[in-house]
Every structure is written in C-alpha cells, then in structure tokens.
C-alpha positions as CSV (number, residue, x, y, z in Angstrom):
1,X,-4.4,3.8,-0.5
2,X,-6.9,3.7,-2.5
3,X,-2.9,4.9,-2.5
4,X,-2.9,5.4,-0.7
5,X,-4.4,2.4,-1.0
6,X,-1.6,-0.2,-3.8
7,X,-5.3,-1.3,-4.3
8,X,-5.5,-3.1,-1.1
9,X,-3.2,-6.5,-1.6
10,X,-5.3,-9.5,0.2
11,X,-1.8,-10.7,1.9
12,X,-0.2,-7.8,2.9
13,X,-2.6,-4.3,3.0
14,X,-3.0,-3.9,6.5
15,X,0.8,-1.5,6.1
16,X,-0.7,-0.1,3.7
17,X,-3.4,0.9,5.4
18,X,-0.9,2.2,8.4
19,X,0.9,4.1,5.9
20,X,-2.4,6.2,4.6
21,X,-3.5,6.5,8.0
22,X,0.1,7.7,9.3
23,X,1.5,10.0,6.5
24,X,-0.1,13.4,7.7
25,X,1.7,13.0,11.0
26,X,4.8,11.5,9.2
27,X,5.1,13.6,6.3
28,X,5.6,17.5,5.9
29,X,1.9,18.0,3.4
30,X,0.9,20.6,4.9
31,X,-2.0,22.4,3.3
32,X,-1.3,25.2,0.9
33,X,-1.5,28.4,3.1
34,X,-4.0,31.3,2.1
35,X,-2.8,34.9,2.2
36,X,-5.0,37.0,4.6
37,X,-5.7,40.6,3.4
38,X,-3.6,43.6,3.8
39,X,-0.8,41.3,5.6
40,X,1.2,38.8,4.7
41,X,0.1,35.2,6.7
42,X,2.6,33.7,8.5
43,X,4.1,30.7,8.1
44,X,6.3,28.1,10.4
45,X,9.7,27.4,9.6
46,X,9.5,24.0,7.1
47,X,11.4,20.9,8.7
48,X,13.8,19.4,6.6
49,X,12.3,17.1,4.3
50,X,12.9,13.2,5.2
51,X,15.1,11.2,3.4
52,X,13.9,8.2,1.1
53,X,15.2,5.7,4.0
54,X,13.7,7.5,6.7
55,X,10.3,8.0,5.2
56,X,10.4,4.4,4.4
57,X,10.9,3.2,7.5
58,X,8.4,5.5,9.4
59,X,5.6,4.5,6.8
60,X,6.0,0.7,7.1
61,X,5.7,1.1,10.7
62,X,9.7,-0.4,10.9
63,X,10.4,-4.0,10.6
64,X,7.6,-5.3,13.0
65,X,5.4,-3.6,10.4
66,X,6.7,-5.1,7.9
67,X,7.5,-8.6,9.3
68,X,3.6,-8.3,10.6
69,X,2.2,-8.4,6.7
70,X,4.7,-10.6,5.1
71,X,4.8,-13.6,8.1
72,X,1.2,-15.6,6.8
73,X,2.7,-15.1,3.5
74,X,6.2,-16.7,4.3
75,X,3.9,-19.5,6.2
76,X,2.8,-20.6,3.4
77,X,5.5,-20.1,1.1
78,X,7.8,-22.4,3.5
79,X,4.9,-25.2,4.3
80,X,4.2,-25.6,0.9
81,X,7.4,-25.8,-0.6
82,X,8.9,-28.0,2.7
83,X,5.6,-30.5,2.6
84,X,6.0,-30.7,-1.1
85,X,7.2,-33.2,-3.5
86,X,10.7,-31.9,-3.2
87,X,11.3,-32.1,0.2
88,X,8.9,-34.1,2.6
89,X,7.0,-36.0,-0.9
90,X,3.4,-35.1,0.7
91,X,1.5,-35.2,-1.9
92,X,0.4,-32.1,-3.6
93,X,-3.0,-31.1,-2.0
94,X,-2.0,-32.7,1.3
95,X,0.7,-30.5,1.3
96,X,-1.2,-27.4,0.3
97,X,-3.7,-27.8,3.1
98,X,-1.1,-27.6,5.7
99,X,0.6,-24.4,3.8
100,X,-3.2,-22.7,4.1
101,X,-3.7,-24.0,7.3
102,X,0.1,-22.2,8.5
103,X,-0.7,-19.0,6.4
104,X,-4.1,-18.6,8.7
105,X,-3.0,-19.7,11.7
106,X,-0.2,-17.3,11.6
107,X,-2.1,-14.2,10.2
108,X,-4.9,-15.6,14.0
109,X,-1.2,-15.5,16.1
110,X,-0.5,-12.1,15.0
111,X,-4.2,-10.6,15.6
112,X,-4.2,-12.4,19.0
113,X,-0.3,-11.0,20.4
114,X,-1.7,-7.3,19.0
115,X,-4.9,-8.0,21.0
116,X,-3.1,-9.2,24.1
117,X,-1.0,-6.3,23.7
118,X,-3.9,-3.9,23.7
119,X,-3.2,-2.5,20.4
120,X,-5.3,-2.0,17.3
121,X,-6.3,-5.0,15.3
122,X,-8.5,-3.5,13.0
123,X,-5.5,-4.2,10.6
124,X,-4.8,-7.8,12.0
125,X,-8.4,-8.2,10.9
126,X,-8.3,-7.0,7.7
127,X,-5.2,-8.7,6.7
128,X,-7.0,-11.8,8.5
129,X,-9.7,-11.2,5.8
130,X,-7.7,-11.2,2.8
131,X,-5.9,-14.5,3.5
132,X,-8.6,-16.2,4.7
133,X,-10.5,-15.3,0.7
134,X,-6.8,-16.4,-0.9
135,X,-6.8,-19.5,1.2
136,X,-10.4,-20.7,0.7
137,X,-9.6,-20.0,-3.0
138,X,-6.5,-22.5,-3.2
139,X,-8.6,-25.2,-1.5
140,X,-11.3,-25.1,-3.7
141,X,-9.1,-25.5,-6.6
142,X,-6.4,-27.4,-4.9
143,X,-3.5,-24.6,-6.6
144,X,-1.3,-23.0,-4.4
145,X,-0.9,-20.1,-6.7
146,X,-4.2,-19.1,-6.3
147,X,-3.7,-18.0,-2.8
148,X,-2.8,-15.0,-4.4
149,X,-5.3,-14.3,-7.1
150,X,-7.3,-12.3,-5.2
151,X,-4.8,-9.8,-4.4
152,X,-3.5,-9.4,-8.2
153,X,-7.4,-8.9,-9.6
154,X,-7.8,-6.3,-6.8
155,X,-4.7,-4.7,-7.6
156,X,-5.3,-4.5,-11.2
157,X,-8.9,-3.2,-10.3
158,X,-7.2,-0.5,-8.0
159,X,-5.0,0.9,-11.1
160,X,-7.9,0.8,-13.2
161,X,-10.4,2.9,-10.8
162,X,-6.8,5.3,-10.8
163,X,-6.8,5.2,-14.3
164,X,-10.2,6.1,-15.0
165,X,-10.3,9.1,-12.4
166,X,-7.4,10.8,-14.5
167,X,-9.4,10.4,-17.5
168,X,-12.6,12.1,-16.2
169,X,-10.4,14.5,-14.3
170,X,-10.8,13.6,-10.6
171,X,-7.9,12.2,-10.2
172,X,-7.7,10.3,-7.0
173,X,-4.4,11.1,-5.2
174,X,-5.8,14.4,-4.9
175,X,-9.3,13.2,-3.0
176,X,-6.9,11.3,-0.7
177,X,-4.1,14.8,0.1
178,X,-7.7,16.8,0.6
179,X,-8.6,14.3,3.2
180,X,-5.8,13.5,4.8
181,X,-4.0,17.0,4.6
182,X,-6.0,19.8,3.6
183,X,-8.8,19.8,6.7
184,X,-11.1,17.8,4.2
185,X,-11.3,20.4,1.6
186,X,-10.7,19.5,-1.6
187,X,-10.2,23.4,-3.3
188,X,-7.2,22.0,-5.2
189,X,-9.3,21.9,-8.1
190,X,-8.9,25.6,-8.5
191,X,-5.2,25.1,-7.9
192,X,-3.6,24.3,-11.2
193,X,0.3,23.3,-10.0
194,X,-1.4,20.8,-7.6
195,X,-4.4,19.5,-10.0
196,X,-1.7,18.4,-12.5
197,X,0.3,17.4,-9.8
198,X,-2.3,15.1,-8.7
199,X,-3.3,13.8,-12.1
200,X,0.4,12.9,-13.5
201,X,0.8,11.4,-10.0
202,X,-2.5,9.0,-10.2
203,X,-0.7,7.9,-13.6
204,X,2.6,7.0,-11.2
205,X,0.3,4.9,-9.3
206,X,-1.4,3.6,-12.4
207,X,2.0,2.3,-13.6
208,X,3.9,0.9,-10.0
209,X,0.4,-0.8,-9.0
210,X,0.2,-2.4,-13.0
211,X,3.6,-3.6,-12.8
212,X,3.4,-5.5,-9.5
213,X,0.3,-6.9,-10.5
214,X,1.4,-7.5,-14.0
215,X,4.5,-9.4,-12.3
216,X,2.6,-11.6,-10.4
217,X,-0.4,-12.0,-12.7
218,X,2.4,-13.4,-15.2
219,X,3.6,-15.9,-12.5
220,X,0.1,-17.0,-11.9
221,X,0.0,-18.0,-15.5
222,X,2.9,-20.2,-15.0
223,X,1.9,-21.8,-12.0
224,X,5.2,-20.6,-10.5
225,X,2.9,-20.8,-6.6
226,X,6.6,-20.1,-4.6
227,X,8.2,-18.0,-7.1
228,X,4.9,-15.7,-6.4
229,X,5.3,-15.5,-2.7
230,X,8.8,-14.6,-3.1
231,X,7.8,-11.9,-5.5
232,X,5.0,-10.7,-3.0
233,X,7.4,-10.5,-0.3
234,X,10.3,-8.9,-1.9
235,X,10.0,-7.3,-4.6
236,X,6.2,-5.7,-4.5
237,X,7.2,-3.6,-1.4
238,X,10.4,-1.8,-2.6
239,X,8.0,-0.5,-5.6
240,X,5.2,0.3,-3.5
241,X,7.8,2.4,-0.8
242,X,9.4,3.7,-3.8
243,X,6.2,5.4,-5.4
244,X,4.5,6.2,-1.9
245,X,7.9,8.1,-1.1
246,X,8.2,9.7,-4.5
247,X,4.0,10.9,-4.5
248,X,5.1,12.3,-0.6
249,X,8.3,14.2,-2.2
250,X,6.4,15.7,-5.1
251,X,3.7,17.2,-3.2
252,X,5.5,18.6,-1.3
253,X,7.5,20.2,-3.5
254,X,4.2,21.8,-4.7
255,X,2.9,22.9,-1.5
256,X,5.9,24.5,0.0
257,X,6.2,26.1,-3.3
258,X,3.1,27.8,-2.9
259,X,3.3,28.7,0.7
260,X,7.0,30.3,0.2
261,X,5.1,32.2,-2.8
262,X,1.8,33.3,-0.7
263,X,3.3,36.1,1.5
264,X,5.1,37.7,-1.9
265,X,1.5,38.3,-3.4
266,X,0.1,39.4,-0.8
C-alpha cells in the first residue's frame, strides 16, 4: 500500500503489492450501503468475517508468495555470510559480489519460472527493480548492509507521506478503501465513523511501517549486514500481516455497522 503500500520495501514489495491488489476480492469491505427512499435497501447476508490466520495467508498469496519475496533476500543473506571471513575466508568485497550476484540472479529465476508459467510478472519485475537499486548500492560502497538502505529510507518516506495526510486531514487509508472498495468514490468524507476510522488507522500504519524501519535503520547503523536480512525476512512480515489484518478488521467493523443501521433509518 501506499498500505496498502508498507511504503514499498525494495526486497520484498511485490506481496505487498498482491495483497492491495487482492483484498477487495479477499476481504468482506464492502461499500457502506445507501438507503433508497420510502423502502428499506436490501442487503446480502454478511459472510463470516475471516480469521487472523486465514486472512493472512490469503493476502500473502500462501507460502509461494511469500517464499517468492523473501528467496533474493535469503540469497544474499547465505552467500554473504557462507563466502565470508567466517566460513569460506573470501575476502570481504569478493564475497559480497557473489552475495549480489546470488540475490539478482535469483530475484531473474523467479521472473523467468513466472514467465514460463504464463503468469504475471509485473511483480517479478518490480521486486527485480528494487534489488537490483540495493545491489548496485552495496557495490559501489562495498557494504553489505546497504543492500537494504534503499528499502528502510523508502519505508520511512512511506510513514511520513501517512503521517502528513492525517495532519492535513486526507488521511490515506481512506483514498485507498475508496478505490479499492467503494466503486472509486471517495464520499467518506461526509462519513464521520469512517473518516476517523481512516485517520486513527493511517496513524497504525504510521507506527508498524516506523518500527520496522526504525528496526532495521538501527541495524544499518551497526553494520549488523546478516542480522538485517534476518530481520527483513522474519520479523518485518508478521508486523506488516498483523496491521494489514487489523486495518481489514476495523473497517469492517465500520462498514457493516452502518449497513445493519441503513434499513432502521430508512
């Protein structure tokens, strides 16, 4: 997302952009329903509302998805740290070269099996795009641990454009619902439950996308290049699932709310 886009990670955003692109057809956010005069509009039974687990695993497209964003990143994790002093005693740049050279090759691989497949790989690409700027970055500087500057300054540029659309009260999350679930109208301004909705829930996203960054930014500091990939791999996902399933369960809550409520004022 923009969250919908976590601010688009350079290793690992092409989920994310399959979980935007996926959650009207995933997700029960349906539009808030209008009552028609003199009658009462009609509205179709609600599904039960996923669990956490199964949202989860829908959004991340199930473990291919995820394996799909987090392989280039292990590549390099694991040639890096296996070429390295501590292991084979290539020395440091040699062994860095081989880790970027792994990380793009595999991110190529992937794009390639989804092409030969026939399947989208606008994602491949994009993904293909982000670790070819994290790679390029690393060789010119020769440290591993900025492979993955790029993706912590765009996250922290994400939560900032978040930020400042609460402040000047267009907050974000609910552009992205009016797009993706309400037709492409965005008359939730007129709709206080949901505009407040939509503004405390930009902060959510303010917070979960400034704590992975944060995470990783304080790793970069340290020069800690493998503890970073590990972080990247497991530990930014659970918090981006977590607030993606969370923002999905409180709107929700809203618009059923609402369309429950339409027929009794009419």
């Amino acid at each position: 997302m923009t969250p919908g886009s976590e601010p688009r990670h350079a290793a690992h955003e092409s989920v994310e952009e399959r979980l935007a692109e996926e959650v009207v057809e995933e997700l029960d956010l349906h539009p808030v329903a209008e009552p028609t005069a003199g009658k009462a509009a009609e509205t179709d039974e609600e599904e039960p509302f996923p669990s956490m687990s199964e949202q989860i695993a829908e959004q991340l497209g199930g473990v291919r998805g995820l394996i799909e964003s987090s392989l280039p990143v292990l590549a390099f994790v694991l040639l890096n740290v296996v070429l390295g002093d501590s292991v084979a005693g290539l020395e440091k740049r040699t062994a860095l070269y081989w880790a970027i050279g792994g990380a793009v090759f595999t991110a190529l691989a992937i794009g390639a099996f989804r092409l030969s497949r026939r399947q989208p790989v606008r994602h491949a690409v994009n993904g293909l795009f982000g670790i070819a700027v994290g790679a390029f970055l690393a060789w010119r500087t020769g440290n591993a641990e900025d492979f993955y500057l790029p993706g912590i300054l765009l996250t922290f540029a994400q939560a900032a454009a978040l930020l400042i659309s609460v402040l000047v009260r267009k907050p974000i999350i609910g552009y992205v619902w009016g797009v993706m679930a309400n037709k492409g109208h965005q008359d939730w301004f007129d709709n206080a439950p949901l505009f407040r909705t939509f503004q405390w829930l930009t902060l959510v996203w303010v917070a979960s996308l400034s704590v992975r960054a944060g995470i990783q930014f304080v790793l970069w500091q340290m020069g800690e290049a493998n503890a970073l990939g590990i972080v990247r791999i497991l530990i930014s996902w659970p918090i981006y699932a977590a607030t993606f399933a969370f923002t999905a369960w409180a709107i929700h809550r809203v618009t059923s709310t609402q369309q429950q409520q339409a027929p009794e004022a009419s």
